[in-house]
C-alpha positions as CSV (number, residue, x, y, z in Angstrom):
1,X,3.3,-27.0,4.6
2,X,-0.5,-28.0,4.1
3,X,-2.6,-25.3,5.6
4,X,-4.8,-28.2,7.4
5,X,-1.8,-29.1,9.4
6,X,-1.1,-25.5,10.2
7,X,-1.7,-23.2,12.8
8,X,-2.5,-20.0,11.1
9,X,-5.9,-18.3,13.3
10,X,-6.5,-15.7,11.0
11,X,-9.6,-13.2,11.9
12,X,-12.1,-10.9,10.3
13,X,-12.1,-7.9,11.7
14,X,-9.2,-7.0,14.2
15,X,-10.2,-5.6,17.8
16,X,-11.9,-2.2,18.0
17,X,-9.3,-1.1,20.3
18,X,-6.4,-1.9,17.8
19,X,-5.0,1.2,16.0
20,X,-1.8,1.0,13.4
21,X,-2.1,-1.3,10.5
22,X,0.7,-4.0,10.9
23,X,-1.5,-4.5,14.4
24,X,-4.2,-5.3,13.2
25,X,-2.8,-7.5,10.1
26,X,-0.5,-9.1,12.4
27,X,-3.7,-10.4,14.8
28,X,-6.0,-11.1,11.3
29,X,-3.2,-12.8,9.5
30,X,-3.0,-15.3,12.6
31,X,1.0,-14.2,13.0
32,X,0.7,-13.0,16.6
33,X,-1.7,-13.2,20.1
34,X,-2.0,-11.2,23.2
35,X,-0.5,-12.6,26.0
36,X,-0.9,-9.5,28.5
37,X,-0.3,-6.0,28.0
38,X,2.8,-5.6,25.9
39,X,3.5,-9.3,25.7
40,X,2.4,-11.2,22.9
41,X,2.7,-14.9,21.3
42,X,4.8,-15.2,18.7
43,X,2.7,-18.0,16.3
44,X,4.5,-20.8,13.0
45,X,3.9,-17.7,10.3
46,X,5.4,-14.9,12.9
47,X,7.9,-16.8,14.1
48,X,9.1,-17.9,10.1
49,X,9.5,-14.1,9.2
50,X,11.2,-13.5,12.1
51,X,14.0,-16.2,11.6
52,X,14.1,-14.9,8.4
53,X,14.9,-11.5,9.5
54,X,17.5,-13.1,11.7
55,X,19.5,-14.8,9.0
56,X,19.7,-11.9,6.9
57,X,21.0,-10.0,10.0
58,X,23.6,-12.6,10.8
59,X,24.4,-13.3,7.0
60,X,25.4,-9.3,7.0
61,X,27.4,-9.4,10.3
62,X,29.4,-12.2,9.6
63,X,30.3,-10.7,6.8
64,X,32.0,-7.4,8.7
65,X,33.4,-9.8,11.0
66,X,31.1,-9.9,13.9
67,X,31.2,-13.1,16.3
68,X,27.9,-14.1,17.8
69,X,27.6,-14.6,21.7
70,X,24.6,-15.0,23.7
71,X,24.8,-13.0,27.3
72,X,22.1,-13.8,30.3
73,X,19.0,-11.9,30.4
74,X,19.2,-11.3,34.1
75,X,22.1,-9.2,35.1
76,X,23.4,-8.0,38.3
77,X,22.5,-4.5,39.6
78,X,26.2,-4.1,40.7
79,X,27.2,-3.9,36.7
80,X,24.5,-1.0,36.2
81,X,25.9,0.7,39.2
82,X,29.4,0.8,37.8
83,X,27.8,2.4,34.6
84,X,26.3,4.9,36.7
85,X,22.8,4.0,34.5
86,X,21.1,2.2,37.3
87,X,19.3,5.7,38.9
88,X,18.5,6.9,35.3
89,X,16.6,3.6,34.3
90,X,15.1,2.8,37.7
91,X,14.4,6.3,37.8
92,X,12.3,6.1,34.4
93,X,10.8,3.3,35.5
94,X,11.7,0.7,32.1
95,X,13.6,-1.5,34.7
96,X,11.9,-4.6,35.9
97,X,14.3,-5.5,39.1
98,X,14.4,-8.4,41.5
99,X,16.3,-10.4,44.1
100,X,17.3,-13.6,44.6
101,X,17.2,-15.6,47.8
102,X,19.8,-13.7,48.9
103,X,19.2,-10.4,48.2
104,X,21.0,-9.3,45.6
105,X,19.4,-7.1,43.4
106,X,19.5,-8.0,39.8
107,X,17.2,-6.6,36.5
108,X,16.1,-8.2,33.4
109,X,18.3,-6.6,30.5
110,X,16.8,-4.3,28.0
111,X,20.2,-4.2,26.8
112,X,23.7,-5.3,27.3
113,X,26.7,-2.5,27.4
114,X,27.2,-2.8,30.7
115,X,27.4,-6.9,30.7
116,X,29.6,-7.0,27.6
117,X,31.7,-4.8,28.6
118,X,32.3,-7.1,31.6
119,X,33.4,-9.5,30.0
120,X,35.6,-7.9,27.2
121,X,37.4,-6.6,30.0
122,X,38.2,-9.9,32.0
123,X,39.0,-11.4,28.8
124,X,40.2,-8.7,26.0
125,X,44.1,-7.5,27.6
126,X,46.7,-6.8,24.8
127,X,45.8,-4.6,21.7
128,X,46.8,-7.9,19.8
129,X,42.8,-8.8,20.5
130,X,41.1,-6.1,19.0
131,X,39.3,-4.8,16.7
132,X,36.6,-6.9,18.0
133,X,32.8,-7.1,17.3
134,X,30.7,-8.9,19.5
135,X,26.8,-9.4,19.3
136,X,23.6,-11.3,20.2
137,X,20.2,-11.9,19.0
138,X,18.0,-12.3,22.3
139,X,15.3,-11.4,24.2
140,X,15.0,-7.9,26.0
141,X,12.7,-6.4,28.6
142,X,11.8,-2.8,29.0
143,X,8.8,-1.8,31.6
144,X,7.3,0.5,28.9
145,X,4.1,2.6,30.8
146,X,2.5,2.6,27.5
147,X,3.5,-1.0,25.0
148,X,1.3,0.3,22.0
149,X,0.8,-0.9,18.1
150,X,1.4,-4.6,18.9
151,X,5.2,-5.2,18.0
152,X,6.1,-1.5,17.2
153,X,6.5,-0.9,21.4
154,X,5.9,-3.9,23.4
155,X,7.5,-4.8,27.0
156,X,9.3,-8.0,26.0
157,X,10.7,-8.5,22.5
158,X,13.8,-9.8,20.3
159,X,16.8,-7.8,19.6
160,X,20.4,-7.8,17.8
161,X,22.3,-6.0,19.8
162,X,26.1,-5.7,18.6
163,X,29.5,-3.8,20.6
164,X,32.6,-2.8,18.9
165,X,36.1,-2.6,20.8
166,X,38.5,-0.6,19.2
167,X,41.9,0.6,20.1
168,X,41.8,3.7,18.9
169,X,39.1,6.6,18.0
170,X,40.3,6.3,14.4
171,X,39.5,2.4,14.5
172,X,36.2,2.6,16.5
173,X,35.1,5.1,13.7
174,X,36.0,3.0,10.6
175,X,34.2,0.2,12.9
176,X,30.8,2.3,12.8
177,X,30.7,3.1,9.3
178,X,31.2,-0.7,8.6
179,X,28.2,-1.3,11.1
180,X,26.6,1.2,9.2
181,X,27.4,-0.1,5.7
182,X,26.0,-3.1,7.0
183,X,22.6,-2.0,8.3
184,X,21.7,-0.2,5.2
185,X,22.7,-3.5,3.2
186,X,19.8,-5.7,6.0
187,X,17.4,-3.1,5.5
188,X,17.8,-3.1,1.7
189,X,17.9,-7.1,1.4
190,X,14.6,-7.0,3.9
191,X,13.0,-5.1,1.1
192,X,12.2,-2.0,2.8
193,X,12.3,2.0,1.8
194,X,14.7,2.6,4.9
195,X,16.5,5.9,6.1
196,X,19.8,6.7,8.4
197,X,19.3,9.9,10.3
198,X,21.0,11.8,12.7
199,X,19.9,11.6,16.1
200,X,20.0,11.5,19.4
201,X,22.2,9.2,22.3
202,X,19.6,9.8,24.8
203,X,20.1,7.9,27.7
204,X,22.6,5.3,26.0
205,X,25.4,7.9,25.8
206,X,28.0,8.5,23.6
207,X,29.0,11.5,21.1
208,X,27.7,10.0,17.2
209,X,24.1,8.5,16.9
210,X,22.1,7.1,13.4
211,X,18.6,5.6,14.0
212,X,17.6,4.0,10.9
213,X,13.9,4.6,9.8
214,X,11.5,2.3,7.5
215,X,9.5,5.2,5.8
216,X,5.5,4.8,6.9
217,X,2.4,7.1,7.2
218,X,1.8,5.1,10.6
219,X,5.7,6.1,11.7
220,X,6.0,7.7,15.8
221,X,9.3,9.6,14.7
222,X,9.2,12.5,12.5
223,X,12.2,12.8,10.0
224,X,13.4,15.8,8.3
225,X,15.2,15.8,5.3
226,X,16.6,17.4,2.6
227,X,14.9,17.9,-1.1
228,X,18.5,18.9,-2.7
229,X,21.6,17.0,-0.7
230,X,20.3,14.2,1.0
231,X,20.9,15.4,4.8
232,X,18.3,13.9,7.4
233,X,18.1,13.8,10.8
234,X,15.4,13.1,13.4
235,X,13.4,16.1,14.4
236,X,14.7,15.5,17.8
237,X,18.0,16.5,16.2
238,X,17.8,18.6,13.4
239,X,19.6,21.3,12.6
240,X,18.0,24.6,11.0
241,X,19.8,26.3,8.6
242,X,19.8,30.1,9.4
243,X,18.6,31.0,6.1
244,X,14.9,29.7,6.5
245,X,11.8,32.2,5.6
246,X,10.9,34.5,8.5
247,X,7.0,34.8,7.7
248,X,5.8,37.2,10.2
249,X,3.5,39.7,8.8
250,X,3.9,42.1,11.3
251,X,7.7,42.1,10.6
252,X,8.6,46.3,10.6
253,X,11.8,48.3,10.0
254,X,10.2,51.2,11.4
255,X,12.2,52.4,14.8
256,X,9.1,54.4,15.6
257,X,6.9,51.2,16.5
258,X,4.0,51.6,18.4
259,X,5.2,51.2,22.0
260,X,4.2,48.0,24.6
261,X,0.5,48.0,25.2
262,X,-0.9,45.9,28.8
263,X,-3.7,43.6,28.2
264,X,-6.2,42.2,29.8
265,X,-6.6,38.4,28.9
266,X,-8.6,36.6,31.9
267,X,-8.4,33.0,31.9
268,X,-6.3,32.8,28.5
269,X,-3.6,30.5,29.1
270,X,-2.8,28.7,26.2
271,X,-1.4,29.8,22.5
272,X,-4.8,28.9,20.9
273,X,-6.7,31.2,23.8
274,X,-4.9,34.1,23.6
275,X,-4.4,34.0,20.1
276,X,-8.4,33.8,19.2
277,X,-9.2,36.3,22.3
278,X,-6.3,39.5,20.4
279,X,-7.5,38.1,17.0
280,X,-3.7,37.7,16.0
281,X,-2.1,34.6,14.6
282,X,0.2,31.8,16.3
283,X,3.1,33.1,14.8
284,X,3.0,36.7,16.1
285,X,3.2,35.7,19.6
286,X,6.1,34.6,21.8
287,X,6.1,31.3,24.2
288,X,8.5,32.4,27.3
289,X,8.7,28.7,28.8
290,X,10.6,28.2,32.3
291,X,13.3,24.8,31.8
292,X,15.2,23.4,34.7
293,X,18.6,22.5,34.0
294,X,21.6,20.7,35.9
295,X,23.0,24.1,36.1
296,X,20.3,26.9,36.6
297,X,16.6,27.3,35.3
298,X,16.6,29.5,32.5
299,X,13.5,31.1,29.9
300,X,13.5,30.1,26.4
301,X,12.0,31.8,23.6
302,X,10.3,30.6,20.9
303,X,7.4,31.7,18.5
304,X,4.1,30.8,19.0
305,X,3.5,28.2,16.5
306,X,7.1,26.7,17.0
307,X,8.2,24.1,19.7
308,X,11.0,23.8,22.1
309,X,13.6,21.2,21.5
310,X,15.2,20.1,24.5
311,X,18.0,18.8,23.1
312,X,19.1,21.8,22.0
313,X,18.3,23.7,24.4
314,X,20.5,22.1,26.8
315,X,23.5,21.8,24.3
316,X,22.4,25.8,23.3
317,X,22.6,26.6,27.2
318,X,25.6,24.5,28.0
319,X,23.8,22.2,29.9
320,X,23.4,17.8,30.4
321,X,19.5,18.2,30.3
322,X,16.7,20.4,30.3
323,X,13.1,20.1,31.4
324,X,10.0,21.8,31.7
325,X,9.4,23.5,35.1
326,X,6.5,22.7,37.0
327,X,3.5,25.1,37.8
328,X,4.8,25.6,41.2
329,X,8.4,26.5,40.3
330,X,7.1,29.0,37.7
331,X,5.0,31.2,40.0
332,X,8.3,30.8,42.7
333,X,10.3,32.4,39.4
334,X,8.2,34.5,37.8
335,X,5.5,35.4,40.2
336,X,2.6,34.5,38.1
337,X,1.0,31.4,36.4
338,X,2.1,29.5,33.7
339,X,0.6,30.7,30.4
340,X,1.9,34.4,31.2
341,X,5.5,34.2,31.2
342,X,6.8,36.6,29.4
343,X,10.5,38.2,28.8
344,X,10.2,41.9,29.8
345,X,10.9,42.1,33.6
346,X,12.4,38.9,33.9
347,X,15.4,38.4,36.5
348,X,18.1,35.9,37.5
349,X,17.0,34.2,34.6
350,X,19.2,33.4,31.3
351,X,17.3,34.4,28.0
352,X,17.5,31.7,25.3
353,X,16.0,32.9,21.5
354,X,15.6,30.6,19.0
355,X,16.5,32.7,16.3
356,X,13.4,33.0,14.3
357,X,12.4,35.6,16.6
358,X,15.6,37.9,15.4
359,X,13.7,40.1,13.1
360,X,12.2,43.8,13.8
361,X,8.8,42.2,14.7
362,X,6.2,43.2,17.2
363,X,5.2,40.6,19.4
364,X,2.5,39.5,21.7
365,X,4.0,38.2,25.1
366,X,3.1,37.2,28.5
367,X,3.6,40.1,31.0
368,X,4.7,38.1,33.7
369,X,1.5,38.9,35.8
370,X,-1.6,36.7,35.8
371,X,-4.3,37.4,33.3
372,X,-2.5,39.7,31.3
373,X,-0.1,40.2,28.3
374,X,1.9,42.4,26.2
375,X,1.6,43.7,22.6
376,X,4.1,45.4,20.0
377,X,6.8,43.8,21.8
378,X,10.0,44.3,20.0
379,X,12.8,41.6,21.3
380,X,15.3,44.2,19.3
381,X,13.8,47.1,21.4
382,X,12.9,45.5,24.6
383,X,14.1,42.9,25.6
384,X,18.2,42.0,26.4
385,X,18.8,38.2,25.1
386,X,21.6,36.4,26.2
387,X,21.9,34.0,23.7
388,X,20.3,33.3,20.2
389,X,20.6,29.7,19.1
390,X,18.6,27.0,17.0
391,X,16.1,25.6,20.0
392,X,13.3,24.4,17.8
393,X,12.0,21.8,16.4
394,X,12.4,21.6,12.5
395,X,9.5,22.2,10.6
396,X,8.6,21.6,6.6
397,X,10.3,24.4,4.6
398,X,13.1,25.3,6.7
399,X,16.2,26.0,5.4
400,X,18.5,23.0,5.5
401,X,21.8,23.2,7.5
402,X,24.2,21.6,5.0
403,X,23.6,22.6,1.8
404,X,23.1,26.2,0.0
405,X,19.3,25.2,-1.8
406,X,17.8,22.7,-0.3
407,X,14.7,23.2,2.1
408,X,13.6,20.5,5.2
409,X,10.7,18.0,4.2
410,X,9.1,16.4,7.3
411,X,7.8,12.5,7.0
412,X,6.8,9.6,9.3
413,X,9.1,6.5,10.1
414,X,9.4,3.5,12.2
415,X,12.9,3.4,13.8
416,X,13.9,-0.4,13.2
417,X,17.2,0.1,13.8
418,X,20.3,2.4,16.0
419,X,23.9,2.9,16.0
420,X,26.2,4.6,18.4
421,X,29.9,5.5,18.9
422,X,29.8,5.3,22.2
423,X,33.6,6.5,22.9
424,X,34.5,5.6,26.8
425,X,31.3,5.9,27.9
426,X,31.4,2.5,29.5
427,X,34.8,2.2,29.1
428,X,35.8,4.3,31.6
429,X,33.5,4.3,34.3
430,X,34.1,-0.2,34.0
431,X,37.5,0.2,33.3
432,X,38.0,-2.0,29.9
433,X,41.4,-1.5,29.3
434,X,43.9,-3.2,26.7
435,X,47.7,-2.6,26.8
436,X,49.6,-0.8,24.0
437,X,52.3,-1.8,21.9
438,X,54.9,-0.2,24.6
439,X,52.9,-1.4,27.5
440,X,50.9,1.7,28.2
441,X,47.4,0.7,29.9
442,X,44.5,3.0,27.6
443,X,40.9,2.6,27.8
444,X,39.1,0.7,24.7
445,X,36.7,2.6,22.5
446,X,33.3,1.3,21.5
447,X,29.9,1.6,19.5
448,X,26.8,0.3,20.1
449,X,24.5,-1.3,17.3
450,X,21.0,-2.6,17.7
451,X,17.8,-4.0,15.1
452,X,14.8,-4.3,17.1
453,X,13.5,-8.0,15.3
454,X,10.3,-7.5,15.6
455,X,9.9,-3.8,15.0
456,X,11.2,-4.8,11.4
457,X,8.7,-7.5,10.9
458,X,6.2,-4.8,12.1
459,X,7.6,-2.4,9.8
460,X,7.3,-4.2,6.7
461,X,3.8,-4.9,7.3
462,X,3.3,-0.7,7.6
463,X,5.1,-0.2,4.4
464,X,4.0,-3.2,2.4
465,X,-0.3,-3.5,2.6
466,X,-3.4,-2.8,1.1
467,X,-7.1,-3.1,2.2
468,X,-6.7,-6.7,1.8
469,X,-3.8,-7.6,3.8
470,X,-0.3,-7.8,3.9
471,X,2.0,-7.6,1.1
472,X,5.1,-9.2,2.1
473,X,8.4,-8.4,0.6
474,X,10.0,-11.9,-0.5
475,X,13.0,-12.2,1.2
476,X,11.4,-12.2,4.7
477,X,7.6,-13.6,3.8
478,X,6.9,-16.9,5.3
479,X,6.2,-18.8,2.3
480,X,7.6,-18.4,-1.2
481,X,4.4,-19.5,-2.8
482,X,0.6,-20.5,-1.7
483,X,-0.9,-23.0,-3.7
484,X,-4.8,-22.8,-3.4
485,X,-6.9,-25.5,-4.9
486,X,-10.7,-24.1,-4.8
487,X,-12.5,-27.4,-5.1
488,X,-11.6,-30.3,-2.4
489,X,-14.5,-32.5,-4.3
490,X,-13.5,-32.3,-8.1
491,X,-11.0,-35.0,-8.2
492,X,-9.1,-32.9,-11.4
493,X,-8.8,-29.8,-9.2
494,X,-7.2,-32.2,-6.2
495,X,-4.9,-33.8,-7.8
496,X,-3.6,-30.8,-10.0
497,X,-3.2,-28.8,-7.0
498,X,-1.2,-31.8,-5.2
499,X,1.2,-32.3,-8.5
500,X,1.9,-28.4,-8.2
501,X,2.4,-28.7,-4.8
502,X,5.2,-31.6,-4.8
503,X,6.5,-29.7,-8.1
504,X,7.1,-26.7,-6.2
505,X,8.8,-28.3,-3.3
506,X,10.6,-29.8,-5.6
507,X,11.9,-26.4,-6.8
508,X,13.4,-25.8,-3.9
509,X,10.9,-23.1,-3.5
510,X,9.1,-22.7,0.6
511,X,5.3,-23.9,-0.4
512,X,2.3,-23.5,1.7
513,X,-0.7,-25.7,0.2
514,X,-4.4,-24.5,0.8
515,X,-6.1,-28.0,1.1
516,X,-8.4,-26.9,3.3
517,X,-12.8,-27.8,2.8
518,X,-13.3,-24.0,2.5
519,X,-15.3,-21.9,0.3
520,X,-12.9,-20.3,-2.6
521,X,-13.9,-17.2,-1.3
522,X,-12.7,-17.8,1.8
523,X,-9.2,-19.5,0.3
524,X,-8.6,-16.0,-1.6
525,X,-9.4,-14.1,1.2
526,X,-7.3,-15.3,3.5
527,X,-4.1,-16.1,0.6
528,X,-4.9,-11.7,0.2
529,X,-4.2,-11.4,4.3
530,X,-1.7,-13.6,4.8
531,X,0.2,-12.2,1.7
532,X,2.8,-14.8,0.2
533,X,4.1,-13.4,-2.8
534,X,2.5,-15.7,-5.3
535,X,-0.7,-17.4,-5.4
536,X,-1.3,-20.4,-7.8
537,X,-4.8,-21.0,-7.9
538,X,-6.2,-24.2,-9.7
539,X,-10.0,-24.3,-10.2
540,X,-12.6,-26.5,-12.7
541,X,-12.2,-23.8,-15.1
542,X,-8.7,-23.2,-15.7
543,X,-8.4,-26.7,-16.1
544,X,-10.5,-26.9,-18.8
545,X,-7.9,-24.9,-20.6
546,X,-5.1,-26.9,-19.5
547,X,-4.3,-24.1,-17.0
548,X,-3.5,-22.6,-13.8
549,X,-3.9,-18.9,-12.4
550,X,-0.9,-16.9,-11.0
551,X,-1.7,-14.2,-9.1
552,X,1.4,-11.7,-7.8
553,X,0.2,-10.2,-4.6
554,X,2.8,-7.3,-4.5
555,X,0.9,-5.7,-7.4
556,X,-2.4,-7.7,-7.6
557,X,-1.4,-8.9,-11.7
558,X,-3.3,-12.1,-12.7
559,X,-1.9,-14.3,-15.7
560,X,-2.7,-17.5,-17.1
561,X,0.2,-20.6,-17.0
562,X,0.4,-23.3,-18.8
563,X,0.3,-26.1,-16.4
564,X,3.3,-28.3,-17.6
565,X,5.6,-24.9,-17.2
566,X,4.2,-23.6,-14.5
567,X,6.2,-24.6,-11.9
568,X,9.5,-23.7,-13.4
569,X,8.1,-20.3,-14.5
570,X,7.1,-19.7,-10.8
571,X,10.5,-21.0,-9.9
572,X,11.9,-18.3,-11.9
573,X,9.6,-15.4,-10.9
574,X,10.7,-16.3,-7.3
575,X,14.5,-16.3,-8.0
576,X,13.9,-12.5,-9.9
577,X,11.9,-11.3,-6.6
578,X,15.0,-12.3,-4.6
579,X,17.7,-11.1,-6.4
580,X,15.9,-7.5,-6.7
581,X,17.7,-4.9,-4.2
């Protein structure tokens, strides 16, 4: 392609209000532009690493087996009803519903269980039809309140989405560790540092759950993981081993204690208050919060400088959710404000510890009575727990969970991808049922599997930049090679650049030409932002030495070619970049 021809808006500087870096590379570098909040245009250099992505995630499906279908984007509400997941996402607000002239309430799909699982069921009868893999690559809608970071969370955007029907648990399982196998294989041919975690179903049910996460600074998801055995899991999920450092300074073995002391704190509602007003640190204190539940509201404990995780808490309590009470349900429970809740007094609630608070330790604590709190509170001494469980979020140097040695390292990722078994969670509720051998009706088991499209293109740019621009891994960048010729008047410099050009294409290799009446300056510049792999400069001076400049953007490296070689070298350097892992 000759970059005169093109459509590639690049920019200077990206908008003030633009935050993460693969936004503001993807507006400079000309790949995308705002249509309206969370919508964008996808423009010729967007839209090529994008197919690209595609064919590497089709290449790997077919492979396992997967048949490609493509399901409407407007789906009847009836479907969702059946599912029992209309009220939960209308409720959240990420539907966008409508009617049509008569009526009938539809939505536009952010994803596709319940329609597939339609139509497996009219069409899927005999157990001779499965195993069976169906998926798509399509456009999705969610009404997100807050589309952020350009592709990372946006309102509209393109998604594989894949569904597994499986006689048997034992068959649906082997069927998720081949989706899995496979999404570690796209990742790895997308040339990113990418990590399968534990986490959580959320509102997609089901029992077994991976998100897969491109390792970035920028990343919304923490990830803890193990320095020793490899274990990882999404903070939202991860286990705490019980042997993790209690680092309480306070900590005593001393039955004689000092006894509960009543203190004045006016106005200190907050950790960071009360803990500058008593002069004590975070971690000597105890946070009573008050969770609703499905079943009951209950108190959960947890030190000052920890948080809650809800997750657990509600699996710790034996409940389907927890959530944070509101102020006026806290003074209705506890009598006082929130910011003095406190475990000493408490009734008709259940008591929930995470079990860093079981140590002989004196504790600040709210005293259940506004403007004041409680020290050398001892939960060993003074306070009757119901239950000790893991309710926290992980946190850098905890113990893992799975092996004997190793310790929890928090980092940032970018969750690109999701798999889930999701059992007969639609199954049963739709009623997709095959028949047995010996006739015997039983309900088919499935997993879910999904690659957000543009997330990974968003991804890649987070992992792979520099102050200059992108750096573009090459089996998904949108050229092979840029050809930039910095003088359109020296005829030498023309027609060099135009032999190199054809010589390329020749190749076989994917070629954009900078032809354009620009300043070299500006031709670098814009060949740093854009970030092909390769950069064959020709200018008056290289020439004079028979030779052409190749610059490798990945690591910035600059060597000299011989002209006459030079294409098949580049050739070559481009078939090594693609066969790397």
């Amino acid at each position: 392609m000759r970059y005169s021809r093109s459509f590639i808006p690049t920019l200077k500087h990206a908008p003030a209000d633009v935050e993460t870096p693969s936004h503001q590379l993807l507006l400079r570098a000309g790949l995308i532009r705002p249509l309206a909040r969370g919508l964008y245009d996808l423009l010729p250099l967007g839209l090529r690493v994008q197919r690209k992505i595609e064919r590497i995630v089709r290449d790997e499906l077919d492979r396992v087996g997967a048949l490609e279908v493509l399901l409407p984007v407007v789906q009847p509400a009836e479907l969702w009803r059946e599912s029992q997941r209309w009220d939960i996402y209308t409720g959240e607000g990420l539907l966008a519903t409508l009617c049509d002239r008569s009526g009938r309430e539809f939505c536009l799909g952010p994803t596709h269980e319940e329609v597939v699982t339609d139509l497996v069921r009219r069409d899927v009868r005999s157990y001779r039809d499965v195993p069976l893999v169906l998926y798509q690559i399509q456009t999705k809608f969610r009404d997100e309140i807050r589309p952020r970071f350009g592709l990372l969370r946006t309102r509209e955007f393109t998604m594989m989405d894949a569904y597994s029907f499986d006689r048997s648990f034992e068959d649906a399982q082997a069927a998720y560790q081949r989706m899995y196998d496979a999404y570690v294989r796209i990742f790895r041919r997308c040339g990113l540092a990418c990590r399968p975690v534990e986490a959580s179903s959320g509102a997609m049910g089901g029992k077994l759950s991976h998100e897969f996460q491109v390792l970035a600074a920028t990343g919304e998801n923490a990830i803890a993981s193990c320095d020793d055995c490899g274990y990882a899991a999404n903070v939202e999920r991860a286990a705490i081993g019980e042997r993790s450092p209690r680092q309480s300074p306070h900590t005593t073995d001393d039955p004689s204690a000092a006894p509960i002391e009543m203190v004045a704190t006016p106005g200190m509602h907050s950790i960071a208050e009360v803990t500058a007003f008593l002069q004590v640190p975070a971690r000597s204190l105890i946070k009573t919060l008050i969770y609703e539940t499905d079943d009951r509201p209950l108190a959960v404990l947890v030190r000052g400088d920890h948080a809650v995780n809800e997750e657990k808490l509600a699996l710790a309590s034996g409940a389907a959710w927890a959530r944070l009470a509101d102020a006026e349900r806290v003074q209705h429970l506890i009598g006082a404000p929130v910011g003095f809740a406190g475990p000493i007094g408490l009734r008709d609630l259940m008591l929930v510890a995470d079990r860093a608070l079981r140590e002989p330790a004196a504790f600040v604590t709210g005293a259940n009575i506004a403007d004041t709190h409680y020290r050398n509170v001892r939960l060993d001494r003074d306070v009757h727990i119901d239950h000790w469980a893991d309710v926290r979020n992980a946190e850098n140097g905890d113990a893992c969970p799975h092996c004997a040695t190793g310790t929890l390292l928090i980092t940032r990722g970018i969750e690109v991808g999701h798999v889930f078994f999701l059992g007969e969670r639609y199954s049963g509720p739709m009623h997709a049922t095959i028949l047995d051998e010996t006739g015997q009706e039983v309900r088919l088991q499935m997993g879910c599997y999904g690659i957000g499209i543009g997330r990974t293109l968003a991804a890649a740019i987070e992992q792979h930049h520099d102050a200059a621009g992108i750096r573009w891994p090459m089996a998904i960048a949108p050229f092979q090679v840029e050809v930039l010729s910095l003088s359109q008047v020296d005829p030498a410099v023309v027609e060099t650049a135009e032999h190199l050009y054809d010589a390329l294409l020749g190749a076989g290799l994917e070629v954009l030409y900078d032809d354009r009446d620009e300043r070299a300056g500006v031709k670098r510049n814009d060949a740093d932002l854009i970030g092909i792999p390769y950069q064959v400069v020709v200018g008056g001076r290289s020439l004079q030495s028979g030779q052409v400049e190749l610059k490798r953007r990945r690591d910035g490296s600059v060597e000299r070619l011989e002209l006459a070689a030079a294409p098949a070298q580049v050739a070559a350097r481009v078939q090594a970049d693609l066969a790397e892992p």
